[in-house]
C-alpha positions in Angstrom: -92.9 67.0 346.0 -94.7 64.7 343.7 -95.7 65.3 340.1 -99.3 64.5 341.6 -98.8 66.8 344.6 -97.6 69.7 342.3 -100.9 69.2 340.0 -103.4 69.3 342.9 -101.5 72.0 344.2 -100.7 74.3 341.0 -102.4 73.3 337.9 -98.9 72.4 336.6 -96.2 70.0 337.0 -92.7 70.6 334.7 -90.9 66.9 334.6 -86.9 68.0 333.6 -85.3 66.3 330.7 -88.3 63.7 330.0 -87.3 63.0 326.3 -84.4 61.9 325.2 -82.5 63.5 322.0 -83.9 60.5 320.4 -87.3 60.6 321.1 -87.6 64.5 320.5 -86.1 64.2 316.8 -88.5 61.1 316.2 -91.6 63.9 317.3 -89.8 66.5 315.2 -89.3 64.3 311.8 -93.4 64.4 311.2 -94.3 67.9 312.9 -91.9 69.9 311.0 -93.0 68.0 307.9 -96.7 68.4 308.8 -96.4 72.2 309.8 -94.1 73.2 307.0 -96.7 71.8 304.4 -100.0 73.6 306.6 -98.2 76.8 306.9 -97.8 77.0 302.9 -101.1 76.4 302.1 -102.5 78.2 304.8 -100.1 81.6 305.3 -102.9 83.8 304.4 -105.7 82.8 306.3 -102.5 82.4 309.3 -102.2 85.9 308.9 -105.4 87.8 309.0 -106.9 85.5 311.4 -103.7 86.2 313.5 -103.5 82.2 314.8 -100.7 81.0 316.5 -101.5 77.1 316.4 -102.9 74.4 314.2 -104.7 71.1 315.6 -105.4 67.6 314.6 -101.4 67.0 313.3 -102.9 63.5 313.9 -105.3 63.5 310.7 -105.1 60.9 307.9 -104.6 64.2 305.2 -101.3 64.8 306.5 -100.7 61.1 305.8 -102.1 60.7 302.2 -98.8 59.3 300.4 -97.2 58.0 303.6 -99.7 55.9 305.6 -97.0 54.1 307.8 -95.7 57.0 309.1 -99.3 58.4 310.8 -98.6 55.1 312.8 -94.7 55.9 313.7 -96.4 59.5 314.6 -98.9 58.0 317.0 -95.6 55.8 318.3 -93.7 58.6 318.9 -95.8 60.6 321.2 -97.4 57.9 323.5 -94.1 56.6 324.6 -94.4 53.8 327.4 -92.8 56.1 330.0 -95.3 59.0 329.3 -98.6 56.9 329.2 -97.0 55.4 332.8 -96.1 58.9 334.2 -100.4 60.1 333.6 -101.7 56.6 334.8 -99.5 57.3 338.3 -101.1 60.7 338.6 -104.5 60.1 337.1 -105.4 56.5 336.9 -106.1 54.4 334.2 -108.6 55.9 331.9 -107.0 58.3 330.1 -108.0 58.8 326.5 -106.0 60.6 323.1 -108.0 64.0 322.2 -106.3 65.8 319.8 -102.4 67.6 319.5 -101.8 71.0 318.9 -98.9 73.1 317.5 -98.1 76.3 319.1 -95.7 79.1 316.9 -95.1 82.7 317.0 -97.6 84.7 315.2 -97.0 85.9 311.8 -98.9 88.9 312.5 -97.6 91.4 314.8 -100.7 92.6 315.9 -101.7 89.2 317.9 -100.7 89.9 321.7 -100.7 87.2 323.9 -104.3 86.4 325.5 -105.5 85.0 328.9 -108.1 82.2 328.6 -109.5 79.1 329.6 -109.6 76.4 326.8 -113.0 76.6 327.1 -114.2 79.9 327.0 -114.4 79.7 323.3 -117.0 77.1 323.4 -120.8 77.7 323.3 -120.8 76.2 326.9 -121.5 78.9 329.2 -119.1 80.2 332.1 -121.2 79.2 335.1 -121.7 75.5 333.8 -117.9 75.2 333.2 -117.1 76.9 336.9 -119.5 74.1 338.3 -118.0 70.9 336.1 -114.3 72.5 336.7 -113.5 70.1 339.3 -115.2 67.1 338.1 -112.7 67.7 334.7 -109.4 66.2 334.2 -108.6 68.0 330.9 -104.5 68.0 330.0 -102.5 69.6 328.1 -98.8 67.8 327.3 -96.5 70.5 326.1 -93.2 69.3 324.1 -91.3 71.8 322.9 -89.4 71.5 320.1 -87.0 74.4 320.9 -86.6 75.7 323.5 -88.8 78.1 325.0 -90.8 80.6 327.8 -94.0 79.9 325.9 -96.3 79.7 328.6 -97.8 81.6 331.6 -100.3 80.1 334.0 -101.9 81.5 337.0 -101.5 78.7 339.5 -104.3 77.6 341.3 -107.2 78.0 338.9 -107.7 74.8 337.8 -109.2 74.5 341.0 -111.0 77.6 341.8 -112.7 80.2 339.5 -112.0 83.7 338.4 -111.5 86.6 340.6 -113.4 90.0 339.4 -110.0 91.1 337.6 -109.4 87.8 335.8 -113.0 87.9 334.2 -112.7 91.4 333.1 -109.4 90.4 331.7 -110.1 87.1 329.9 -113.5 88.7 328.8 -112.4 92.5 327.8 -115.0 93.6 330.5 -115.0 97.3 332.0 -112.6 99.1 329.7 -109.8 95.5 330.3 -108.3 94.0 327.9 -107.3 90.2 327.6 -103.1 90.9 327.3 -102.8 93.1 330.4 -101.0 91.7 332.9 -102.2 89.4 335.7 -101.2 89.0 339.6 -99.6 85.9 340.5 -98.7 84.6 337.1 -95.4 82.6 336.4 -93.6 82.5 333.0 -92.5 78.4 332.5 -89.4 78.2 330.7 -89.0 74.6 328.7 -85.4 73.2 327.4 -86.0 70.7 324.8 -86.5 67.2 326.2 -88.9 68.9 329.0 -92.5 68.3 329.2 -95.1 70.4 331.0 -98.6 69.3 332.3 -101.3 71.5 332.8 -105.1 71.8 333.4 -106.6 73.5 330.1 -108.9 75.1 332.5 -106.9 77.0 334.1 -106.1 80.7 333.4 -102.9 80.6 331.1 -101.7 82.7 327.8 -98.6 81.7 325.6 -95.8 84.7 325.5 -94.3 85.5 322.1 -92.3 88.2 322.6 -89.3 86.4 324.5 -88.6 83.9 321.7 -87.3 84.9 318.4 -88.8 81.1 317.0 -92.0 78.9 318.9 -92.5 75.0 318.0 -94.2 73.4 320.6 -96.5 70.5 320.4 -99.1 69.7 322.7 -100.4 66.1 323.0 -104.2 66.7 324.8 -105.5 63.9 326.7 -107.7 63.7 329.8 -110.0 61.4 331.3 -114.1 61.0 330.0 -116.2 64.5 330.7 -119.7 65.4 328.5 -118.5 68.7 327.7 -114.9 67.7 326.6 -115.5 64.9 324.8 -118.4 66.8 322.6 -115.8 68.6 320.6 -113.7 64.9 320.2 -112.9 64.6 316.3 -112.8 61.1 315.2 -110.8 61.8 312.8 -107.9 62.6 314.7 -107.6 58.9 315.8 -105.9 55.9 314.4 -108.4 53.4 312.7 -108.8 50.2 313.8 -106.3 48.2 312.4 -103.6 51.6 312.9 -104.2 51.0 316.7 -103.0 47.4 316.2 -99.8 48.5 314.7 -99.0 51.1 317.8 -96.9 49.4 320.2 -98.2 51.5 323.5 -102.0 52.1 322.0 -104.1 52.4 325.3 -104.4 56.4 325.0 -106.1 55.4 321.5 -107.9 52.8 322.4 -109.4 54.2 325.4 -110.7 56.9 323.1 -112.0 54.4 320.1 -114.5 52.7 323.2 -115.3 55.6 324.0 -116.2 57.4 321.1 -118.1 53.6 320.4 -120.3 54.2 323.5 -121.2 58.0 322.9 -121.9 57.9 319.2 
């Protein structure tokens, strides 16, 4: 089966041993430098607000004393053979929107939690269940370790919640958004794996079965209204950075179109 045929069908596609040992320890070099430098200054506020990710790895901040190596960043996760792989299943016009950095939770009391990406917008539920399937919105999940860090419920990138789901993701009638689900698989990831998904689609991470969790997720789609109003320029490379990346179309696609909106 395809990886396109998989994605229309499931909501998912897993491609075995994408990355090489060289390209994963090129990722790792700037995430673990990044998240080891967030988590100090943020371990407080990580723990009462029970988080398990950061976003925007991608900002100039991380970057202050070491400018060249937000560029080798942006290298490093738009190889050639990943941009190639999304423009077979998706077309062309695929555009950079953020990365995110999934961990264990510091605090014990954070159970895993179904959701759509969404949910936790101010968009309401019935205008996201009509523009679901004019959305491509993708999550690239690279793990760092390896990992059973994700469950999905396949098929709901393309159709909406049954009564159970809603009352789970929403803690309606006495539910609450841990329980368990029918029909849900646990994806495990070696390192050197990737995993596409929808963002749309039902899905929770799992903490329990891994005693560590470092896994980066590149998020990129094509052009939709209600997406791109939450894009943050300032995850992007300037100008002139997008010069200096070797494989810069994901940027580029998302400097015009951040050009046209604003």
């Amino acid at each position: 089966m395809s990886a396109r045929k998989q994605y229309d069908d499931m909501g998912y596609v897993v491609i075995r041993d994408f990355l090489s040992d060289i390209e994963i320890l090129a990722i790792s070099k700037h995430v673990n430098s990044i998240f080891e430098s967030w988590m100090c200054s943020n371990k407080t506020e990580i723990f009462e607000h029970k988080l398990v990710n950061m976003h925007s790895l991608t900002q100039q901040v991380f970057f202050e004393d070491t400018p060249e190596k937000r560029v080798d960043f942006f290298n490093s996760i738009s190889p050639v053979k990943l941009t190639n792989l999304l423009e077979s299943m998706f077309g062309s016009e695929i555009y950079f929107h953020n990365t995110q950095l999934f961990f264990n939770p510091l605090n014990s009391k954070r159970l895993p939690y179904w959701h759509r990406d969404m949910q936790y917008s101010p968009i309401s539920d019935d205008i996201q269940k009509a523009e679901q399937k004019n959305m491509v919105s993708l999550h690239i999940r690279i793990p760092l370790v390896k990992e059973k860090g994700v469950e999905i419920i396949p098929g709901t990138h393309k159709r909406w919640d049954t009564d159970l789901e809603r009352d789970v993701r929403f803690e309606l009638n006495g539910h609450q958004n841990n329980e368990e689900l029918p029909n849900a698989i646990l994806i495990e990831l070696d390192v050197g794996d990737i995993l596409i998904f929808s963002s749309q689609m039902i899905h929770r991470g799992n903490y329990e079965l891994n005693d560590s969790r470092k896994a980066l997720d590149l998020c990129v789609g094509q052009y939709h209204h209600l997406s791109f109003n939450f894009f943050d320029k300032q995850v992007l490379p300037t100008e002139k950075e997008i010069e200096l990346i070797k494989n810069n179309q994901w940027y580029s696609c998302a400097n015009k179109l951040f050009k046209r909106d604003k």
